[in-house]
TORDRENPA-400543 format. One line per field, with one value per residue (C-alpha): residue in three letters; residue number from 0; z, y, x. Coordinates in Angstrom, 2 decimals. Layout:
BEGIN
residuo: ALA,...
num: NUM,...
zz: Z,...
yy: Y,...
xx: X,...
END
This chain:
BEGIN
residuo: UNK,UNK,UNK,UNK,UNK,UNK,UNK,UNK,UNK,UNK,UNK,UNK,UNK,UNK,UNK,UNK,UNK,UNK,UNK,UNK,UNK,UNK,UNK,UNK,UNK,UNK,UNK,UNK,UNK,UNK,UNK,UNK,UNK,UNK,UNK,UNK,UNK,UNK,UNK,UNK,UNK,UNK,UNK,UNK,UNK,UNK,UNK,UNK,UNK,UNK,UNK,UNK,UNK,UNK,UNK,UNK,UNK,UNK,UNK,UNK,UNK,UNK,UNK,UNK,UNK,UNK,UNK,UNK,UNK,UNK,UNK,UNK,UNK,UNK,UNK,UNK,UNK,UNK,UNK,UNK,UNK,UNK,UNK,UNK,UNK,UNK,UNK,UNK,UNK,UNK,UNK,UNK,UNK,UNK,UNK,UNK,UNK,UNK,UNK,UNK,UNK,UNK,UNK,UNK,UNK,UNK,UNK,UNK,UNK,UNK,UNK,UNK,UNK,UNK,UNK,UNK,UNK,UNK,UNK,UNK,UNK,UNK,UNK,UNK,UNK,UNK,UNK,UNK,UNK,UNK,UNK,UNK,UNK,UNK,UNK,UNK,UNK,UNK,UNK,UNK,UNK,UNK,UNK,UNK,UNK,UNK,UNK,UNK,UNK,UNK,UNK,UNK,UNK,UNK,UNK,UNK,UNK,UNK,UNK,UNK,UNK,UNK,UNK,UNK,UNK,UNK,UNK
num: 0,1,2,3,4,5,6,7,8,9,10,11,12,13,14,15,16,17,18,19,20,21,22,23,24,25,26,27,28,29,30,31,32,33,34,35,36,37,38,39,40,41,42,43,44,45,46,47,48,49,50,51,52,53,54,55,56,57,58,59,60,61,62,63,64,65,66,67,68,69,70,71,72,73,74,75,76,77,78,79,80,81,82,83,84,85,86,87,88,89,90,91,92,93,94,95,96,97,98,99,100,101,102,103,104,105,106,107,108,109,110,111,112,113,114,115,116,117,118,119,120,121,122,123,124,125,126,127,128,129,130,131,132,133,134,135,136,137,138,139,140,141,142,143,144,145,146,147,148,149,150,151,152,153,154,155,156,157,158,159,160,161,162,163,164,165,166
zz: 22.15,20.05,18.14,14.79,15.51,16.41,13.22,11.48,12.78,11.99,8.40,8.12,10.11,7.40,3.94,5.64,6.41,2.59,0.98,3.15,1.35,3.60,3.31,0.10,-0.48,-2.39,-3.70,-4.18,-5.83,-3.76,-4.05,-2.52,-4.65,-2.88,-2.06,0.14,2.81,2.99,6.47,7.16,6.23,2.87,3.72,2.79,5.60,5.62,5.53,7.28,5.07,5.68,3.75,4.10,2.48,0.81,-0.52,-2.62,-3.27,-2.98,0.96,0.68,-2.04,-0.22,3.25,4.44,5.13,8.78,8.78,7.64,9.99,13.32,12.39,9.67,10.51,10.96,7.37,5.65,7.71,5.34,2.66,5.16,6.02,8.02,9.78,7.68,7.08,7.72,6.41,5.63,2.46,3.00,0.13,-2.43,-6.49,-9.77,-9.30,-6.35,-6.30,-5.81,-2.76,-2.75,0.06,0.91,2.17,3.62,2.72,2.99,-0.42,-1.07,-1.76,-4.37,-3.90,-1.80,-0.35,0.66,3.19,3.10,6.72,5.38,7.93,5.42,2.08,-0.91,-2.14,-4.08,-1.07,-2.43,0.32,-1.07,-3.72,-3.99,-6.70,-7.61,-6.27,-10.26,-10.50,-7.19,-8.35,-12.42,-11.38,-7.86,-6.29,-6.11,-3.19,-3.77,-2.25,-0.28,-2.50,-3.46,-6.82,-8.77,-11.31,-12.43,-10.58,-13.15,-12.07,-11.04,-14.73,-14.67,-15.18,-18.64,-18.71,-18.97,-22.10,-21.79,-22.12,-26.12,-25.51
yy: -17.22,-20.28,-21.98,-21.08,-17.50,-17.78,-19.18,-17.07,-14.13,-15.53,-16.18,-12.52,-11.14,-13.22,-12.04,-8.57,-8.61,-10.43,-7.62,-5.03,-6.52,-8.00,-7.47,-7.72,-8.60,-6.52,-7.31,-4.54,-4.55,-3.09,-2.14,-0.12,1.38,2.45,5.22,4.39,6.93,7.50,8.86,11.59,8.97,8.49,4.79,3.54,2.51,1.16,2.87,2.26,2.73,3.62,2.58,4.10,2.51,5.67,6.12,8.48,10.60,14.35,14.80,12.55,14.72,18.06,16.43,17.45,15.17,16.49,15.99,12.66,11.70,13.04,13.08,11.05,10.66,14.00,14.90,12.30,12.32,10.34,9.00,6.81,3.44,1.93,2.09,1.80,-1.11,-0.59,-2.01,-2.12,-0.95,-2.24,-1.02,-3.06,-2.90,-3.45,-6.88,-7.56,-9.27,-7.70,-7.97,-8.03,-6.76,-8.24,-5.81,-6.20,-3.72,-2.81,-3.89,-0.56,0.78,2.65,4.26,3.67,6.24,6.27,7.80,6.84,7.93,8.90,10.98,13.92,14.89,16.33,20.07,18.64,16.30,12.88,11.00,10.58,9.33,8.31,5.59,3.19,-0.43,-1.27,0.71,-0.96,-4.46,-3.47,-1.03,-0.88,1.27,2.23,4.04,5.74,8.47,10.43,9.64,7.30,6.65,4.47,2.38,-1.17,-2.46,-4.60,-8.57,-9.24,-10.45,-14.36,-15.58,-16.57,-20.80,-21.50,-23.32,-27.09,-28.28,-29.33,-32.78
xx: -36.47,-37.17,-35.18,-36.61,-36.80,-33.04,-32.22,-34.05,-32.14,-29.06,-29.57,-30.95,-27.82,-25.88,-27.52,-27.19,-23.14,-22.71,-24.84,-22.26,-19.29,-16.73,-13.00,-11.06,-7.77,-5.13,-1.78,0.51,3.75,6.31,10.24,12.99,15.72,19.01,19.50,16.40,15.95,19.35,21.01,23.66,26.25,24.39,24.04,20.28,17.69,14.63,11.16,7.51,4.84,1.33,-1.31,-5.15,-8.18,-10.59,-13.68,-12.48,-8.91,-9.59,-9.13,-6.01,-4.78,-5.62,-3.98,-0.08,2.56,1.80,-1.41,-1.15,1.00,-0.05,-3.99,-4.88,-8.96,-9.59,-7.70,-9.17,-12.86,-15.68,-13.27,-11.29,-12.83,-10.54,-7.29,-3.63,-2.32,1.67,4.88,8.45,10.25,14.03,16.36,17.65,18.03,16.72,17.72,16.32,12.87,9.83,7.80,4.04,2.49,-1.08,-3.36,-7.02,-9.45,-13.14,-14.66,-15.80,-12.53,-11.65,-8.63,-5.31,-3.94,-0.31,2.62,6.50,7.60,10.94,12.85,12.91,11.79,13.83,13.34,9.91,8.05,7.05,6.14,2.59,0.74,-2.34,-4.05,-6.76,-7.29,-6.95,-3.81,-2.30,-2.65,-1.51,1.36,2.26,4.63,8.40,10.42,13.73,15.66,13.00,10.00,7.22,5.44,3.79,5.12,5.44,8.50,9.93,10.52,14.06,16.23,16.52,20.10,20.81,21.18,24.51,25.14,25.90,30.08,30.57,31.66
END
């Protein structure tokens, strides 16, 4: 093939993949709040967290617990565009930090949809929630007990200065 054929190719393959939208990255505000997942000796443990890229929210919203779990693409089918990212929610406090968790997704994204793989749920399950790329970034999400949601987790209060000796 010549060489100017080859090149040609190349830029075309090029403006094609840039028109597709390449991966985008998210920051999401993430922390635990003990009791985190706590076990029979009500001590807090740490959680894995799933986190799906969609299209759009409806299937995730209409999907189990179980079904998100064990079977993810088939519950979500056309909304999911790629696999979860996955992390670690490790308890802490309202003083601790929060962490921000960098995710890649498709550029198409839209929505976030996500699973707290605690080892059981309270009488109301809310291991789920579901919310915009805008609403990730602006609120992010908090984990206590046995459930997820989405809030602003408030930065970690700053010591007061400690006032200089008179002299």
């Amino acid at each position: 093939m010549p060489r100017a054929v080859l090149l040609s190719l190349t830029a075309l393959l090029a403006m094609l993949l840039t028109a597709c939208g390449g991966p985008r990255a998210v920051t999401l505000p993430v922390r635990g709040v003990s009791p985190l997942n706590p076990n029979e000796a009500k001590e807090s443990t740490p959680v894995n967290v799933r986190v799906w890229p969609l299209a759009g929210a409806d299937r995730f919203k209409a999907a189990t617990v179980d079904q998100l779990w064990t079977d993810a693409k088939t519950a979500l089918g056309a909304e999911l565009l790629a696999d979860p990212s996955t992390f670690t929610v490790f308890p802490g406090g309202d003083s601790d930090p929060v962490v921000e968790q960098r995710l890649e997704v498709p550029d198409s994204t839209a929505f976030l949809g996500v699973l707290a793989m605690y080892q059981r749920s309270d009488a109301v399950d809310q291991r789920t929630a579901v919310l915009s790329i805008e609403e990730a970034e602006e609120h992010g999400l908090v984990f206590s007990g046995f459930a997820v949601r989405v809030a602003k987790p408030e930065p970690a209060p700053t010591a007061a200065p400690t006032p200089a000796p008179a002299p």
